[in-house]
N, C-alpha and C positions, 0 to 999 in steps of 0.2 A: 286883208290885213285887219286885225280888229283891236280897235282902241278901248280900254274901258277906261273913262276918268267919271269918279263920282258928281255926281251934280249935272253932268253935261247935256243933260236934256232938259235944262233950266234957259240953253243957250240955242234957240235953232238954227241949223246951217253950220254949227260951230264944228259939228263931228266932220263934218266936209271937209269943212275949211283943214281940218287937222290930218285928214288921208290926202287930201290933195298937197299938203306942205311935205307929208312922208311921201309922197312916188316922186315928187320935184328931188326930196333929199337924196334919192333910192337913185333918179337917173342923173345927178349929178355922181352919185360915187362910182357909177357904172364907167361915165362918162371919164374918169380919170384913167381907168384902166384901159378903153378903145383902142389907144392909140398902140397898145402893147400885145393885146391879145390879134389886132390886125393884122400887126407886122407879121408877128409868129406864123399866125394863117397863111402870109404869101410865102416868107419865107420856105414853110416848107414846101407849099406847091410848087416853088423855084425850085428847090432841094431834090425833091421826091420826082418831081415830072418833067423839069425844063420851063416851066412857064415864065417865059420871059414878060419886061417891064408891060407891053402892049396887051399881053394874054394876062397879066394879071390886073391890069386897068378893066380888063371887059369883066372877069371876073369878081373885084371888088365893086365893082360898080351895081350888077346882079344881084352881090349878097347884101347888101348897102339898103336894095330898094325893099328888100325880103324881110330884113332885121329890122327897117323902120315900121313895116308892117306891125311885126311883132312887137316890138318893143310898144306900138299905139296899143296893141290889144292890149297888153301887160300891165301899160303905165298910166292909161288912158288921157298922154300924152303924144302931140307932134312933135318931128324935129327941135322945134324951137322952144319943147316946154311948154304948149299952151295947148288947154284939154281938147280932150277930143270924147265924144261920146261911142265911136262905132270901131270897131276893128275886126278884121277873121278871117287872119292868115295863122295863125297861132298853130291852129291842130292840120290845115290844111300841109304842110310841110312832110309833117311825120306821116300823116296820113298816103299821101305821095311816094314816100320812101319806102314802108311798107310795102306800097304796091309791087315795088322793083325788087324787094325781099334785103331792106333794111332798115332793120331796127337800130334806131340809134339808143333806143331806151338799153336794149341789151349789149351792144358796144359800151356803155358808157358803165353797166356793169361787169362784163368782163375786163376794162380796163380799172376799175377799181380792184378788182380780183387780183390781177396781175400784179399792180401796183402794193396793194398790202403783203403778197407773198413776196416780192423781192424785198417789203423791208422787214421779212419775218428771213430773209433768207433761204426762199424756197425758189422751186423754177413752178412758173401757173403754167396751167393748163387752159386756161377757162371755163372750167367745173367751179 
């Protein structure tokens, strides 16, 4: 994230101070959303596979420890908001995925694909 206010290296520490109040503002608006982009996630896994309350406890719980991960490399904050200097699980995920032969970087554009031709009124392919 880059800040540019005139004068600000008149202030030292100041630019800190002003990227660390933007990731705290960044994981709090995140944080509104959690509880909705969660459900949706178990929800389907109930929907799509069966996984009941127990299998999706073991489940959330898994992705929970992965996403805090992440979210430190990202925000170079902990759970509770309070910095943290080291994180890197960030690329190790995809990189995992990969191995198994998924890409989620191209899922995530063939579902854009998809998504823009249904509101053009077309059927996708994934091209």
């Amino acid at each position: 994230m880059k800040v540019n206010v005139k004068g600000i290296d008149r202030f030292p520490g100041l630019r800190q101070e002003i990227l660390k109040e933007a990731r705290r503002e960044v994981f709090e608006q995140k944080r509104c959303l959690d509880d909705d982009f969660d459900a949706a996630v178990l929800w389907a896994l109930h929907q799509a596979f069966g996984f009941g309350a127990d299998r999706l406890r073991r489940f959330y719980d898994a992705f929970i420890d992965i996403y805090d991960e992440l979210r430190t490399y990202y925000l170079g904050t902990d759970a509770d908001g309070e910095e943290v200097v080291d994180g890197t699980v960030a690329f190790a995920c995809k990189e995992n995925l990969l191995r198994i032969g998924v890409d989620v970087a191209e899922w995530n554009l063939k579902t854009e694909r998809r998504k823009k031709a249904r509101e053009h009124g077309h059927h996708a392919n994934g091209k």
